[in-house]
N, C-alpha and C positions, 0 to 999 in steps of 0.2 A: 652510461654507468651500468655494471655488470648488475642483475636481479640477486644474486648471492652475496652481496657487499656485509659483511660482518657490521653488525651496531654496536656493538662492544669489542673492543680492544683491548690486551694489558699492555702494563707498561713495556715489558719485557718484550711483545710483540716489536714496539717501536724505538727498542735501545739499539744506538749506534756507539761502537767502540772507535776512535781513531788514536794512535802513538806514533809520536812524531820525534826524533831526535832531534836536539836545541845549536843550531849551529854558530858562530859566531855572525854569519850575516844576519840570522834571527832576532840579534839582539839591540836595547837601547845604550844611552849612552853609560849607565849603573852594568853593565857587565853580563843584565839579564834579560830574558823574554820580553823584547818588545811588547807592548800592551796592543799595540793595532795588526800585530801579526796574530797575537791571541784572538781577538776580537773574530778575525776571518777565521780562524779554525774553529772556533766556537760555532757562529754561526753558518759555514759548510757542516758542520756535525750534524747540526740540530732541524739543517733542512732537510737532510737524509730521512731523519726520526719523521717529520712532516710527511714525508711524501709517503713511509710508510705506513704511516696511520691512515691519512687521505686516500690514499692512489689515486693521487689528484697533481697531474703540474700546476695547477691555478691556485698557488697557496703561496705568498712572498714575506718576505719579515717587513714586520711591519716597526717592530721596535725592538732593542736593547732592555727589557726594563731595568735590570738592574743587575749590573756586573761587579761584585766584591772581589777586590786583587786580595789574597790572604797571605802568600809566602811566595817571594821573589821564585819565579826558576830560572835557574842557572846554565850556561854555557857547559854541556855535556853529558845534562842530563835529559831523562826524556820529560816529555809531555804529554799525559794521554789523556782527550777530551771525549765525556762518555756523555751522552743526552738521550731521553726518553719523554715523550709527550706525558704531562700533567694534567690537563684539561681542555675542553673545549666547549664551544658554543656555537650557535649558529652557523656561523662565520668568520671565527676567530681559534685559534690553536695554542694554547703554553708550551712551552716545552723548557724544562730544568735541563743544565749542563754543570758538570762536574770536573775540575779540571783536576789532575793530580799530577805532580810531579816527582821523579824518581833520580834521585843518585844512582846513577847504573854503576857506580866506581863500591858502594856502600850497601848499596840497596836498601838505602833509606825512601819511606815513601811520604806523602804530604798531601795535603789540600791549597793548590795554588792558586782556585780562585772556582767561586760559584756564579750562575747567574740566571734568568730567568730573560725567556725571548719569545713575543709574540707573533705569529704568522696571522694573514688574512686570506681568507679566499676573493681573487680577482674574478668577476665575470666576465664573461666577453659580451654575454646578452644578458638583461635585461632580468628574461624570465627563466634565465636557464635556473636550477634546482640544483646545486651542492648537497648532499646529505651528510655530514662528519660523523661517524662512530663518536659513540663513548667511552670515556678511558676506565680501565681499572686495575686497582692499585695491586699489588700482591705481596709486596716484601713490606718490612717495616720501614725501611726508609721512604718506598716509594707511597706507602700510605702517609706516610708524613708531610712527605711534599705537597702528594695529592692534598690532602685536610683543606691545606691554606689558598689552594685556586679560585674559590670564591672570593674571598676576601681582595686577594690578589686585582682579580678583574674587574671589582668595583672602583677601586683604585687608580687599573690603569684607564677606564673609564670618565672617572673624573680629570687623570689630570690630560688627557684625551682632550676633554672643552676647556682646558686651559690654556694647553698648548695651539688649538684654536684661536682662541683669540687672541693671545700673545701673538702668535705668529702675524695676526692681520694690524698687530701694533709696530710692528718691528719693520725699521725703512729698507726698501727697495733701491735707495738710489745708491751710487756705485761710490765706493769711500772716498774716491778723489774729487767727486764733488762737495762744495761746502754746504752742510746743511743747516740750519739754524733752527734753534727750537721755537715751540710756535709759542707766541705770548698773548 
């Protein structure tokens, strides 16, 4: 890792713009933006923002936290998904995306859906050393966002040992076997 590594970041350092025009193969069966084609663009955007916060490859998503669909987009118009890192820790990354979409026919513009996405850093050893910058905010929206990262991470934290042990409750065996519940 370079000895000149910036410890601070804004956010603006790590915003990625991407605009995508909405094609009919883009779409679901309602005429709009498939939600799992969003999904990928979302999170292609927002590992962009990761990597230039980090300049680090060893950072993977590690969750969706939470994705809000606000306003269908439509077939022909575009889609532009913008993301910038909110916070970090240790070993862990936020990053907010902002999806907007646009009537190119009207030039009507919208908020088509928000979301919030967590990366981690993978080691390969052991004791190797990640250092992550710290972010900072500088617009009033990006202070806004910023504000709630704590909150946020306690959160996905918790439901983090949830999903833990949920997961080690939930069967392994294959559906077409018959399983019976235990009494």
């Amino acid at each position: 890792m370079p000895e000149d590594k910036q410890t601070v970041k804004t956010c603006t350092e790590t915003k990625v713009v991407q605009t995508h025009r909405v094609f009919p193969s883009d779409l679901n069966h309602h005429a709009t933006l498939f939600g799992g084609k969003l999904m990928s663009l979302i999170d292609d955007t927002a590992s962009i923002s990761v990597s230039r916060f980090a300049r680090n490859n060893s950072i993977v998503t590690a969750s969706m936290d939470k994705l809000d669909f606000l306003h269908p987009i439509h077939s022909g118009h575009s889609v532009c998904v913008e993301t910038y890192v909110t916070g970090a820790g240790n070993t862990s990354v936020e990053v907010f995306a902002k999806v907007m979409g646009e009537d190119l026919v009207t030039g009507e513009r919208y908020i088509g859906a928000t979301s919030f996405i967590s990366f981690v850093v993978v080691k390969e050893h052991e004791d190797e050393l990640i250092k992550l910058p710290q972010i900072q905010p500088e617009t009033t929206e990006e202070k806004m966002v910023c504000e709630g990262y704590e909150m946020r991470r306690q959160k996905r934290l918790t439901d983090r040992d949830f999903n833990i042990r949920f997961a080690e409750a939930v069967s392994m065996l294959p559906p077409w076997l018959d399983e019976k519940e235990d009494k």
